[in-house]
GUVEXDREN-988810 format. One record per residue (C-alpha): residue in one letter; x, y, z. Coordinates in Angstrom, 2 decimals. Example, Ala and Ser with C-alpha at 12.3 -4.5 7.8 and 13.67 -1.06 7.14 Angstrom:
<drennus>
DRENNU, code, c1, c2, c3
DRENNU, A, 12.30, -4.50, 7.80
DRENNU, S, 13.67, -1.06, 7.14
</drennus>
This chain:
<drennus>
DRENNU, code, c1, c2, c3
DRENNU, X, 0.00, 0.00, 0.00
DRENNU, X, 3.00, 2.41, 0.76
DRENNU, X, 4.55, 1.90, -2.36
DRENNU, X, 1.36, 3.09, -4.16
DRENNU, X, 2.08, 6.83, -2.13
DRENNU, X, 4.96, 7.41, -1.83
DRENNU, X, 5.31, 10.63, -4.49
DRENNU, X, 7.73, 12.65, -2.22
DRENNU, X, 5.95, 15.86, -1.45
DRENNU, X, 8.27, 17.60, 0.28
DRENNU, X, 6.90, 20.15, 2.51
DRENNU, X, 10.63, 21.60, 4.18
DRENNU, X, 11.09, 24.54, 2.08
DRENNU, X, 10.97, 27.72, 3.65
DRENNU, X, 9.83, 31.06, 1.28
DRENNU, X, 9.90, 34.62, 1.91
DRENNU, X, 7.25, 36.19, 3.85
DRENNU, X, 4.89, 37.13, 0.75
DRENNU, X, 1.50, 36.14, 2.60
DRENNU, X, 0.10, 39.06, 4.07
DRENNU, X, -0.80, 38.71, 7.38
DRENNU, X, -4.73, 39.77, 7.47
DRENNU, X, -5.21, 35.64, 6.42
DRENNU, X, -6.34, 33.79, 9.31
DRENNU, X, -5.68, 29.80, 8.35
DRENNU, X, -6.20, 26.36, 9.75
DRENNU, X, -3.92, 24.00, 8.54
DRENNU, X, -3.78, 20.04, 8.90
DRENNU, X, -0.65, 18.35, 7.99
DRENNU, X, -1.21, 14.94, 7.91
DRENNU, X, 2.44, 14.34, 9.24
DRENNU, X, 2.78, 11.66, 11.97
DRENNU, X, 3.68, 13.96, 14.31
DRENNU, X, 0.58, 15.47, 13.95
DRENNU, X, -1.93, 12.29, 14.85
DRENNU, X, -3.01, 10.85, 17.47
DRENNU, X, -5.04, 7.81, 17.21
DRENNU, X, -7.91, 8.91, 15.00
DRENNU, X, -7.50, 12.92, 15.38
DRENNU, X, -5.39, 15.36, 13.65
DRENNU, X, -4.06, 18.49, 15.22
DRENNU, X, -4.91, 21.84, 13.38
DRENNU, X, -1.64, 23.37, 13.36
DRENNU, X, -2.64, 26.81, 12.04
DRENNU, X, -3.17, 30.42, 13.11
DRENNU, X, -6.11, 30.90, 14.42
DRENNU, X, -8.72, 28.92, 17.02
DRENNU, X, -7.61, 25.15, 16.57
DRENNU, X, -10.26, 22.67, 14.69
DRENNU, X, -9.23, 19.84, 14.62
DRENNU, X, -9.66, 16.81, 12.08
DRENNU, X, -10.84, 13.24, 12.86
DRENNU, X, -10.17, 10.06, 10.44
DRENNU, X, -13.13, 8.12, 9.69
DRENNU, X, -14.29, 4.74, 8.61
DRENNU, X, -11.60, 3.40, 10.95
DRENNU, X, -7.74, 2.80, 10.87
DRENNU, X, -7.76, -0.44, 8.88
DRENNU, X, -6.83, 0.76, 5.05
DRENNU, X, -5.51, 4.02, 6.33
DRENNU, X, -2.21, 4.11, 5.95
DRENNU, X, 0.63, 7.02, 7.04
DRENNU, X, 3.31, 7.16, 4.87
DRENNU, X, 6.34, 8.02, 6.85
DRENNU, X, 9.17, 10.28, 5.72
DRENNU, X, 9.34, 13.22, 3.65
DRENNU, X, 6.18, 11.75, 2.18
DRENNU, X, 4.07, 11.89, 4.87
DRENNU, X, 0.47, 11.33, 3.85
DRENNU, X, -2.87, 9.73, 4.64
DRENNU, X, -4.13, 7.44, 1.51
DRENNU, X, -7.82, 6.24, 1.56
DRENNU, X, -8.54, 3.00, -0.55
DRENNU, X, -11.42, 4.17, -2.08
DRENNU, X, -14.35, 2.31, 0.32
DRENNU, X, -15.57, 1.43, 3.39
DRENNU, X, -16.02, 5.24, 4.14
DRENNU, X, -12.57, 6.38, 4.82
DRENNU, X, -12.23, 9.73, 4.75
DRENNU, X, -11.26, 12.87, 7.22
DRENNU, X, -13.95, 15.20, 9.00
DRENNU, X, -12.55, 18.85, 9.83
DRENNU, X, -14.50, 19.37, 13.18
DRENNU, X, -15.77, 22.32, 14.76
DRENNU, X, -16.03, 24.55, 11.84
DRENNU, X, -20.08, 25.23, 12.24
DRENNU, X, -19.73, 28.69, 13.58
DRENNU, X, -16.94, 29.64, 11.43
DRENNU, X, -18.11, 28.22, 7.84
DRENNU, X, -21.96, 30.12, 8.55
DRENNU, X, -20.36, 33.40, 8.46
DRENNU, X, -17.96, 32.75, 5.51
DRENNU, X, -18.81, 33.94, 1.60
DRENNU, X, -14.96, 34.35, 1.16
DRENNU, X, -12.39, 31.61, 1.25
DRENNU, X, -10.09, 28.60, -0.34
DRENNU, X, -9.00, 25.77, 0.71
DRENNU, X, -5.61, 23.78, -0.76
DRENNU, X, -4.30, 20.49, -0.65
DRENNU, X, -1.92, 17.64, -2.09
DRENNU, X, -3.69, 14.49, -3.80
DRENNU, X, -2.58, 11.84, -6.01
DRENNU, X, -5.00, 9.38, -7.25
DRENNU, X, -6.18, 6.33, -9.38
DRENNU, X, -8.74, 4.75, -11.18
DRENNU, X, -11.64, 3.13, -8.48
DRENNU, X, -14.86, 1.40, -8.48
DRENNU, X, -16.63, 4.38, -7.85
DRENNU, X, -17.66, 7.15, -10.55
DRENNU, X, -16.28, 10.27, -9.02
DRENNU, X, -13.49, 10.96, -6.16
DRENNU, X, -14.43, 13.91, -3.65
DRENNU, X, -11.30, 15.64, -2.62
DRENNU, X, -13.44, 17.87, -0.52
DRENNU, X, -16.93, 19.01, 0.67
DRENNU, X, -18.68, 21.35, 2.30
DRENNU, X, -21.50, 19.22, 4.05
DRENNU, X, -24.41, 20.36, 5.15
DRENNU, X, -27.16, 19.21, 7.80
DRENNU, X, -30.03, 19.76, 5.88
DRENNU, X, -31.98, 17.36, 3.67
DRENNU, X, -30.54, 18.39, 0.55
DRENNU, X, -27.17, 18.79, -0.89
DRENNU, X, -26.76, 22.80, -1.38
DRENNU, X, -22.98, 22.36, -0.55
DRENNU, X, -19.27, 23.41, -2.49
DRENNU, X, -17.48, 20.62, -3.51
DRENNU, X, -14.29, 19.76, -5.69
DRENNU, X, -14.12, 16.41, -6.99
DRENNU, X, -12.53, 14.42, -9.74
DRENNU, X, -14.77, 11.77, -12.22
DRENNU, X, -13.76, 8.49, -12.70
DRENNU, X, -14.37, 6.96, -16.07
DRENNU, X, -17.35, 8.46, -18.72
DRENNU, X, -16.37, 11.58, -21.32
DRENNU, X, -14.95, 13.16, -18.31
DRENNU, X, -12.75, 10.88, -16.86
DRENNU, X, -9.98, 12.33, -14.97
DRENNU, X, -11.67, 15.50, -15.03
DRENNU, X, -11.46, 17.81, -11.95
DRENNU, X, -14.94, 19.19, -11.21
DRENNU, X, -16.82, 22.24, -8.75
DRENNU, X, -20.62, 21.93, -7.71
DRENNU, X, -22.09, 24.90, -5.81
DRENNU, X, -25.33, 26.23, -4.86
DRENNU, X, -27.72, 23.16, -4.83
DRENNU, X, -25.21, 21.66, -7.49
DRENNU, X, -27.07, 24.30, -9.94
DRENNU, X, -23.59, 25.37, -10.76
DRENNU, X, -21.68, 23.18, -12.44
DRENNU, X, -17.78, 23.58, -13.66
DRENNU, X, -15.49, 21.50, -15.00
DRENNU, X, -11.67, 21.47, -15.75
DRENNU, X, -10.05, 19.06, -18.02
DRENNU, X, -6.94, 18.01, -17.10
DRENNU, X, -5.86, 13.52, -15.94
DRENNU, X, -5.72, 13.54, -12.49
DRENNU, X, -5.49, 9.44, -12.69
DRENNU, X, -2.25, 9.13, -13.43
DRENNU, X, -1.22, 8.07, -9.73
DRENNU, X, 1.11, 11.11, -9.47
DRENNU, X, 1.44, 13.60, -7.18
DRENNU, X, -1.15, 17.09, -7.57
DRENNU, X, -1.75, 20.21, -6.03
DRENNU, X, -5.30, 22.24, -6.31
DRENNU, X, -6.93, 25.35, -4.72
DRENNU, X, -10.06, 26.06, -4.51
DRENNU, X, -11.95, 28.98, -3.06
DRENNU, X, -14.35, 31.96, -4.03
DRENNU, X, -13.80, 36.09, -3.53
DRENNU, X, -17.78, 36.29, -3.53
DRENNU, X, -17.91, 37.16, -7.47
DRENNU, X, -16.16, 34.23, -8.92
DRENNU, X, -15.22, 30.53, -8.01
DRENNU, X, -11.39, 30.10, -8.90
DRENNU, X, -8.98, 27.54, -9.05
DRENNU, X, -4.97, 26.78, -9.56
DRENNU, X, -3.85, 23.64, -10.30
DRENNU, X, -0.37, 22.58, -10.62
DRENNU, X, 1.35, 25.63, -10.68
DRENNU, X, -1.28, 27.30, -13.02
DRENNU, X, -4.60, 29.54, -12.56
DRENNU, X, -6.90, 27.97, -14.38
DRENNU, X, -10.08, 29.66, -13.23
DRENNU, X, -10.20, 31.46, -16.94
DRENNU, X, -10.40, 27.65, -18.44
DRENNU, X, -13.49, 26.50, -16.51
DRENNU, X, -16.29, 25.48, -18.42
DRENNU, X, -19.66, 26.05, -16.99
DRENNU, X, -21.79, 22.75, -17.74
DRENNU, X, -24.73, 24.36, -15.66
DRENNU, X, -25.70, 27.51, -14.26
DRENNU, X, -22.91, 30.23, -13.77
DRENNU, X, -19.11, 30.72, -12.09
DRENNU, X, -20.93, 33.43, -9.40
DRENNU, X, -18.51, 32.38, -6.75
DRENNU, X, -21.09, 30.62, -4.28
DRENNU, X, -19.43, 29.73, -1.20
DRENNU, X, -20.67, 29.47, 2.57
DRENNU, X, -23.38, 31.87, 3.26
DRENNU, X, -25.59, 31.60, 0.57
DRENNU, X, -28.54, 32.18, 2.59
DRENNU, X, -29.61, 28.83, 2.37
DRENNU, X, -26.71, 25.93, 3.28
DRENNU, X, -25.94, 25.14, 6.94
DRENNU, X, -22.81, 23.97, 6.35
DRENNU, X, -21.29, 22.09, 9.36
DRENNU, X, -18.39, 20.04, 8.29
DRENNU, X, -15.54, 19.67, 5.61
DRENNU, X, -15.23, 16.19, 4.48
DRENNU, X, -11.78, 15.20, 3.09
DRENNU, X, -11.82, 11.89, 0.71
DRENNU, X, -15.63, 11.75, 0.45
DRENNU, X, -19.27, 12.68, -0.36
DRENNU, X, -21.53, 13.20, 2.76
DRENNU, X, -24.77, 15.63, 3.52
DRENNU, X, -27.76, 15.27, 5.86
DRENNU, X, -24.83, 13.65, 8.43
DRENNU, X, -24.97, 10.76, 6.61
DRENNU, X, -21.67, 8.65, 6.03
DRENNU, X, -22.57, 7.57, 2.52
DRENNU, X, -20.86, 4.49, 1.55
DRENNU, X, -19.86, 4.00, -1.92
DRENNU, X, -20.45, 7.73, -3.35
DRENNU, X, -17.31, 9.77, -4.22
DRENNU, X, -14.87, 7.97, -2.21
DRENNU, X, -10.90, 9.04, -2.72
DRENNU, X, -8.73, 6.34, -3.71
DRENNU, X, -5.15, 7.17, -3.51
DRENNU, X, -3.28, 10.29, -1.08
DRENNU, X, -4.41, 13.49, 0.87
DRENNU, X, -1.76, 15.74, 1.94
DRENNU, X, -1.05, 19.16, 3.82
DRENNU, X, -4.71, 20.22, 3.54
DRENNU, X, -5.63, 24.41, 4.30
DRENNU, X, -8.20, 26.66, 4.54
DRENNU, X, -8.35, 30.21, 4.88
DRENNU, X, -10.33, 32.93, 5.36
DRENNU, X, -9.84, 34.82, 2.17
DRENNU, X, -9.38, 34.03, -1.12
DRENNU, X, -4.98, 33.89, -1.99
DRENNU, X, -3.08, 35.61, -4.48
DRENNU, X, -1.32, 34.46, -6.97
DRENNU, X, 2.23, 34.59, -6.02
DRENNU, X, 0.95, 32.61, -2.76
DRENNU, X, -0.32, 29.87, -4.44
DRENNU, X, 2.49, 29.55, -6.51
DRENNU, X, 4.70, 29.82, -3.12
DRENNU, X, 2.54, 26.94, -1.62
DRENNU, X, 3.14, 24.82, -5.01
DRENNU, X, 6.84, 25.99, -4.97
DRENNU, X, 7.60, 24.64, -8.66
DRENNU, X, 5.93, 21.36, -7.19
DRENNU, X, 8.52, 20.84, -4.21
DRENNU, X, 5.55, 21.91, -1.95
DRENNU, X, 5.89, 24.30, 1.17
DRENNU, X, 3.40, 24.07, 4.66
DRENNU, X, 1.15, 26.63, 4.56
DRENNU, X, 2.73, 27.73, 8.20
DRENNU, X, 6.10, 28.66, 5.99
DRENNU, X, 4.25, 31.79, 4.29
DRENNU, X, 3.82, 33.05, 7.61
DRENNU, X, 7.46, 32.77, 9.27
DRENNU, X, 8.85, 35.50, 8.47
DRENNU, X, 11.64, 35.87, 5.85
DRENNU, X, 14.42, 33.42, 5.48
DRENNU, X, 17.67, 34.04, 7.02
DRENNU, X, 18.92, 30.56, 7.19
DRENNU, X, 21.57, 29.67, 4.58
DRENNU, X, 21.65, 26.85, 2.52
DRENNU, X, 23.89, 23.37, 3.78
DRENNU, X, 24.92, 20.59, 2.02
DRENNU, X, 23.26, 17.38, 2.91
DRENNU, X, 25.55, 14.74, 0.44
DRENNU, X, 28.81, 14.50, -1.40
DRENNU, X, 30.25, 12.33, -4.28
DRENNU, X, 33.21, 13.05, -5.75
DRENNU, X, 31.95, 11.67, -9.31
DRENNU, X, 35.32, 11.92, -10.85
DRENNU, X, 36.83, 9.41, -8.15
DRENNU, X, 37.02, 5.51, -9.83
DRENNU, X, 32.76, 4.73, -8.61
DRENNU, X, 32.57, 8.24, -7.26
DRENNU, X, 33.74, 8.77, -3.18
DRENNU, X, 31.48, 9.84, -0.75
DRENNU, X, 33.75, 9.98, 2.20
DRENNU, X, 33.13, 13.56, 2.83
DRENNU, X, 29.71, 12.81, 3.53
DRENNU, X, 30.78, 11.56, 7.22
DRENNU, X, 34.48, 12.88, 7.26
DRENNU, X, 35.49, 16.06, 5.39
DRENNU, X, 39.47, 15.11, 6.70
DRENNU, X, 39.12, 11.81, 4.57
DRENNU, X, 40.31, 12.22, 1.45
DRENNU, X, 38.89, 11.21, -1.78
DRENNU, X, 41.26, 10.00, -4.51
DRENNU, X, 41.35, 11.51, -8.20
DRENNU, X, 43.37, 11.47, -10.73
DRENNU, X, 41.57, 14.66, -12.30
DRENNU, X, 43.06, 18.06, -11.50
DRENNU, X, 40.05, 19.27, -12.28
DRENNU, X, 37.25, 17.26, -10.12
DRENNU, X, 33.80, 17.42, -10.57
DRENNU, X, 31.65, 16.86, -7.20
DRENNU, X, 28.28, 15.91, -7.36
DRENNU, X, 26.16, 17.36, -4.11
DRENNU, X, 22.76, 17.89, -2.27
DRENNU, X, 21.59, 21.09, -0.53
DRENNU, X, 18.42, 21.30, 2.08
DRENNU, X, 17.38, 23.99, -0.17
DRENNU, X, 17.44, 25.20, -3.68
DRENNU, X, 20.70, 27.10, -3.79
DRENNU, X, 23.36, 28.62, -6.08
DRENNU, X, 27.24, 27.51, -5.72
DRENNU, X, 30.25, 27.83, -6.61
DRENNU, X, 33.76, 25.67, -6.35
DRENNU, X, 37.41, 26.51, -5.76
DRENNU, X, 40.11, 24.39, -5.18
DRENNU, X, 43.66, 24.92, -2.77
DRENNU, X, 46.71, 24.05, -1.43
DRENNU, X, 45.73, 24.53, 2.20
DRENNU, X, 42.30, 24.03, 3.98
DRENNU, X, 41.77, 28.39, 4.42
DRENNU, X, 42.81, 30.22, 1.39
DRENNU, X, 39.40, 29.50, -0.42
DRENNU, X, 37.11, 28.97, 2.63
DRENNU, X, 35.16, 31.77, 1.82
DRENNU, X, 31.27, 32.30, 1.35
DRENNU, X, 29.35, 32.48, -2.24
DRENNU, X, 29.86, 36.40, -2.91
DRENNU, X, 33.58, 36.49, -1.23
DRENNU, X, 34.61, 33.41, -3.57
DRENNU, X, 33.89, 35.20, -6.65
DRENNU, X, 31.47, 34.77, -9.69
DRENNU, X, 33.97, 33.50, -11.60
DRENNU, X, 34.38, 30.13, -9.50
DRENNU, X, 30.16, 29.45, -10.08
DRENNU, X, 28.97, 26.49, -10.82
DRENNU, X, 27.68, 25.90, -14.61
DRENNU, X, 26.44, 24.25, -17.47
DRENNU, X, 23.31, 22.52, -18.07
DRENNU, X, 23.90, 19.75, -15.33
DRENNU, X, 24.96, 22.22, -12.84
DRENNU, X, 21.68, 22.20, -10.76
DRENNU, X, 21.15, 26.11, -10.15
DRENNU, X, 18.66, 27.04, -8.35
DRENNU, X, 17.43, 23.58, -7.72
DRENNU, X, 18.63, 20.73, -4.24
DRENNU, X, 20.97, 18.88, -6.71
DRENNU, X, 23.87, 20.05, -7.96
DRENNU, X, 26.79, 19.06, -10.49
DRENNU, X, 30.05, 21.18, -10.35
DRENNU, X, 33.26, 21.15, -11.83
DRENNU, X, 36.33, 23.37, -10.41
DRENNU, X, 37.54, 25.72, -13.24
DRENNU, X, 41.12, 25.96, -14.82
DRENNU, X, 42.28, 28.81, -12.36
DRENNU, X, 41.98, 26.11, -9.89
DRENNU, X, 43.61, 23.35, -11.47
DRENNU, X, 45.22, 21.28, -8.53
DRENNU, X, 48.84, 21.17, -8.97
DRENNU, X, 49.34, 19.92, -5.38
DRENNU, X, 49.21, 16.16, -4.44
DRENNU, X, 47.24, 16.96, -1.61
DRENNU, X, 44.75, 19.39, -2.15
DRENNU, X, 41.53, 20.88, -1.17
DRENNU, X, 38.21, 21.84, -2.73
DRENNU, X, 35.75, 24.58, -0.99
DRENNU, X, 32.25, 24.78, -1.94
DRENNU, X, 30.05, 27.95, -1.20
DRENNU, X, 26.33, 28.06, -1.79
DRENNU, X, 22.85, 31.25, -1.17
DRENNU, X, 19.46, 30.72, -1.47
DRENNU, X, 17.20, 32.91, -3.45
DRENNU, X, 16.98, 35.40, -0.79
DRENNU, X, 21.27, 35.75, -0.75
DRENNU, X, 21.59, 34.19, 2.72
DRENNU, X, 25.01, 32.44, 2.69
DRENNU, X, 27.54, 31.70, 5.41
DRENNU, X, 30.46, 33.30, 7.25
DRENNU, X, 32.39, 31.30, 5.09
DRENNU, X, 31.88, 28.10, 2.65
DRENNU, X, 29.17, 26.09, 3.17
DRENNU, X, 31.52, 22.71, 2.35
DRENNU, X, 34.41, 23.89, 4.78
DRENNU, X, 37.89, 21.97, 3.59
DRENNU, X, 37.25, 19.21, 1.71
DRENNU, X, 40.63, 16.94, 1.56
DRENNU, X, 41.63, 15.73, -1.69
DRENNU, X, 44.35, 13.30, -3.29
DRENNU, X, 45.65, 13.83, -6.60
DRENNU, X, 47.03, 10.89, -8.26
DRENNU, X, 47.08, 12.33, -11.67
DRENNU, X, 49.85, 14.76, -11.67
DRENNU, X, 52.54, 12.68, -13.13
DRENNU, X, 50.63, 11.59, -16.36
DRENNU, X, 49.11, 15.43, -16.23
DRENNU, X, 52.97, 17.12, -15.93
DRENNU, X, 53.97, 14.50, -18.91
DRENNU, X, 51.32, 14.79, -20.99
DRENNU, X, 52.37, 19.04, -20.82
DRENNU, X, 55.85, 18.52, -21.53
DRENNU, X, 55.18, 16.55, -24.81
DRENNU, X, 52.32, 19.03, -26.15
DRENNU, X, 55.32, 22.45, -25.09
DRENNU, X, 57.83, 20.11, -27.11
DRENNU, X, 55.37, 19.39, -30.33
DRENNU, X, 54.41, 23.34, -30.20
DRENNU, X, 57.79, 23.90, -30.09
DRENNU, X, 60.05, 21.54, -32.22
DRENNU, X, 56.93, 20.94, -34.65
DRENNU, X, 58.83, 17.53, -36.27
DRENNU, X, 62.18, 15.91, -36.87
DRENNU, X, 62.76, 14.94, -32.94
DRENNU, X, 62.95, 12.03, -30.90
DRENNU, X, 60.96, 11.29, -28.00
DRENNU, X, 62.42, 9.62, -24.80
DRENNU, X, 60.53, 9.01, -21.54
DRENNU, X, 62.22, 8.05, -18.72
DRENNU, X, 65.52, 8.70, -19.91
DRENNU, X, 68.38, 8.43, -17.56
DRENNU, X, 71.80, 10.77, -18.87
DRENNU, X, 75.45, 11.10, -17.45
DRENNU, X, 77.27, 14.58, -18.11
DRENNU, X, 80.23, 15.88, -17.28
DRENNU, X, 81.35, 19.60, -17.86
DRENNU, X, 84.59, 20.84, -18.62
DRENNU, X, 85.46, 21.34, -15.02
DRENNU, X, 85.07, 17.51, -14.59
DRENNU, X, 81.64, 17.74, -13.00
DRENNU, X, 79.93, 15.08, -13.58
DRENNU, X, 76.02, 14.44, -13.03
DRENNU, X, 73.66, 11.69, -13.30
DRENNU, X, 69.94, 11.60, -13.40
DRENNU, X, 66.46, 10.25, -14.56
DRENNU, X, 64.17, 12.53, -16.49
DRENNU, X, 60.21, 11.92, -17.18
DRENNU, X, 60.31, 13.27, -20.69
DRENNU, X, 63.53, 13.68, -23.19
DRENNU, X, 63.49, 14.93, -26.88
DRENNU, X, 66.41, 14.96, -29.10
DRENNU, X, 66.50, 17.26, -32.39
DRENNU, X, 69.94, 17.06, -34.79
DRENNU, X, 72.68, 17.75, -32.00
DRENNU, X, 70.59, 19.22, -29.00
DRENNU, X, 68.86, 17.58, -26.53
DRENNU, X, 65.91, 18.83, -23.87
DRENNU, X, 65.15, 17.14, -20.91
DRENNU, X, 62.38, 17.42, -18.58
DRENNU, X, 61.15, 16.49, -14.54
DRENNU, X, 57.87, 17.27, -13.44
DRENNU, X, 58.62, 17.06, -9.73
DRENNU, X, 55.96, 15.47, -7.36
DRENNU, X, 55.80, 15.16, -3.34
DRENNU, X, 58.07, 12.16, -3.83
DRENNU, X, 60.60, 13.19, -6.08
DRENNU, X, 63.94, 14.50, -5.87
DRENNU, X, 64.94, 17.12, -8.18
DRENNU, X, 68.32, 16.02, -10.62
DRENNU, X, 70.01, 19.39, -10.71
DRENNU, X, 71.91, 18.71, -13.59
DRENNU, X, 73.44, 21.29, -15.27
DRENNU, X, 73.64, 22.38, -18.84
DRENNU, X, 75.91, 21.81, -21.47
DRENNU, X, 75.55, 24.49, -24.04
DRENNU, X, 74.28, 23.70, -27.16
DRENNU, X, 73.99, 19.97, -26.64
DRENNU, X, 72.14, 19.53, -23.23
DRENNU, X, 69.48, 21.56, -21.42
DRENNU, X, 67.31, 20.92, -18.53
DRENNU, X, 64.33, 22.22, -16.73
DRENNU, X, 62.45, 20.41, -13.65
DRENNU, X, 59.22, 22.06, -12.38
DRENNU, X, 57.40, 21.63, -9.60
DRENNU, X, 53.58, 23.08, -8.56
DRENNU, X, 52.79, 24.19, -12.46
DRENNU, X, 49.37, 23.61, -14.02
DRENNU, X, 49.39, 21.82, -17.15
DRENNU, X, 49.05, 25.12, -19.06
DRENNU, X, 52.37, 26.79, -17.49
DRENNU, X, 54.35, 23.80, -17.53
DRENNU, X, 53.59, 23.76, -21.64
DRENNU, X, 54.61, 27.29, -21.86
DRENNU, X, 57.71, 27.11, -19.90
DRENNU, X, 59.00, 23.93, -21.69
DRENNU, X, 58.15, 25.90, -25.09
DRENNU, X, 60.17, 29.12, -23.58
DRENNU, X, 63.16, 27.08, -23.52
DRENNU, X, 63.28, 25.39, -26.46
DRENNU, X, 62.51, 28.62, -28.33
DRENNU, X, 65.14, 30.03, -26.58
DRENNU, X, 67.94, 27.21, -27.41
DRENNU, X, 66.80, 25.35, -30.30
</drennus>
């Protein structure tokens, strides 16, 4: 049953403050910590009603997790009552409520996601439902006023996926958004008019909201318009929303709790949650529990792949020591951002690659990422801290430079040596012996070449003008060991 849920609405995002405050809310978030036994806590703003499950525990299930949920199996009556909203929904012509759904095909030809129910002998009450199976099916759907008004949006709401939908009424017009997008302008009226019927209509005495299923006259009735599938973070508020709050509760379908619109603007930066060095032999996670442990690469210029808690912009920059580059998003420069279609800006899931200024030249090295949110928090300094790194790659880098300064230089006609070991002696009877990584020989002259790691020794050999010259170098990126093996070529040859 879990498995047929579990659609990851994640509800942890916190948004700038762009609810105004005159909206008094209740808010029921289905999360465990929210339930006890059969009732759910209203965790909103204003006098607490709280929520009961019906039609007993058996079939309900609560997904734990980041998908926290209640799914209803489409029978026996299972649904959710918001209590204690008599007084409150009598006085009301004004208001929306929101919530999370997925859902699939049932046995049953409609699927209430909510209604308005009503004591009375007739069924005078707002509801938003989808229909199952006909011309319509998958079709979301609004009744008001007696169910004289009829509306209908055409969209597939069976597809067992995750949805979000708001619903409500400024007194004129009924509206709705629906997964990211108002759609009130794309209802079509099957009967009567959109004249934004709502609570007190002069008529309804509305007494409940039913979650998951039809019910009037306080009658649980079985088999009619039961949910089949998810209900999540469910709201209603006093007023009808604006746009840019609905699109902050959808939040590009991440989902936020409707208590985030009220906290107050964010000032907590961004942190990184996971690490994978990707360019590692089957990618290294060891920073993940222990930034100290170093990851092995043979790239000098690794690509990490990384989680944040929130969507975020970064950058990367890479070191000799574990402080040089430990500095926040803006202090780090733009130059070090992260980029290219993989990069994950703006999003939890980032790709980055460190950039040629960076290029490690050090066996042991260090990479420093710094991340903001969208409203520029960031920290005292980089969000990563010093993350240790091992380059194994240097030799075959340093090599690989030498021969490409040689070809740019020499062009043809030379010989290539690698690990070429030579004897001099000078006319002072010095003599000198050592091994050298690359050697090239052209007509009388030879060059020879040490790229010198953390375990080498350097030769010291001196030259012998015009026949022998040498040059070892230590701590040089590929592109400045190329152009200093070119200067001296150019400069002998």
């Amino acid at each position: 049953m879990k498995k047929a849920i579990i659609f990851a609405i994640l509800l942890i995002t916190l948004l700038p403050n762009v609810f105004a405050e005159d909206a008094n809310y209740s808010r029921w978030s289905l999360n465990n910590a929210d339930i006890s036994g059969t009732i759910i806590a209203d965790t909103g703003n204003t006098i607490q009603r709280n929520a009961t499950l019906r039609g007993g525990q058996s079939g309900t299930t609560l997904v734990s997790g980041l998908a926290e949920a209640v799914y209803f199996n489409g029978g026996a009556g299972q649904f959710i009552v918001l209590d204690n909203m008599t007084s409150y929904l009598k006085t009301q012509n004004v208001g929306e409520i929101c919530l999370w759904f997925n859902s699939t095909n049932n046995a049953e030809d409609r699927g209430m996601l909510f209604h308005f129910t009503d004591s009375g002998t007739t069924d005078t009450s707002p509801a938003l439902f989808y229909w199952v199976g006909g011309a319509n099916d998958g079709d979301l759907a609004i009744y008001t006023s007696n169910t004289v008004n009829r509306l209908r949006y055409a969209t597939n709401v069976l597809d067992g996926v995750k949805h979000f939908a708001c619903f409500g009424s400024n007194a004129s017009k009924n509206s709705l958004f629906y997964d990211g997008t108002e759609v009130t302008d794309s209802l079509t009226v099957t009967d009567g008019a959109n004249d934004g019927s709502w609570m007190n209509d002069g008529t309804a005495n509305f007494d409940w909201v039913t979650v998951g299923h039809y019910r009037y006259n306080n009658v649980e009735e079985v088999g009619i318009g039961d949910h089949k599938g998810a209900i999540d973070e469910v709201c209603y508020f006093n007023r009808t929303l604006t746009s840019a709050e609905r699109s902050n509760l959808y939040n590009s379908g991440s989902g936020a709790t409707c208590a985030s619109l009220f906290a107050g603007p964010d000032t907590t930066p961004p942190n990184i949650t996971y690490y994978n060095l990707t360019s590692s032999t089957n990618g290294c996670e060891n920073w993940y529990t222990n930034k100290s442990n170093p990851c092995s690469t043979s790239s000098v210029l690794p690509t990490v792949q990384f989680n944040t808690n929130e969507n975020a912009w970064c950058a990367i920059g890479g070191a000799i020591n574990n402080g040089s580059l430990n500095r926040n998003y803006t202090a780090i420069g733009s130059s070090r951002n992260c980029t290219g279609a993989s990069a994950g800006e703006g999003t939890t899931s980032h790709l980055c690659t460190l950039t040629s200024q960076d290029e490690l030249v050090y066996d042991t090295s260090y990479l420093f990422i710094s991340c903001k949110d969208a409203s520029n928090n960031t920290q005292e300094n980089s969000t990563s801290g010093a993350l240790s790194l091992s380059i194994t790659g240097l030799e075959a880098a340093g090599r690989s430079s030498i021969g490409i300064g040689v070809q740019n230089a020499l062009l043809s006609g030379y010989t290539n040596y690698t690990d070429l070991q030579i004897y001099a002696r000078n006319l002072s009877n010095g003599q000198a012996r050592g091994t050298f990584d690359r050697a090239v020989k052209k007509n009388n002259k030879v060059w020879a070449f040490n790229r010198i790691g953390v375990s080498d020794s350097y030769v010291n050999m001196f030259n012998l003008t015009p026949v022998l010259y040498t040059l070892e170098l230590a701590n040089k990126t590929s592109s400045n060991i190329t152009l200093e093996v070119e200067k001296l070529i150019n400069a002998t040859k």
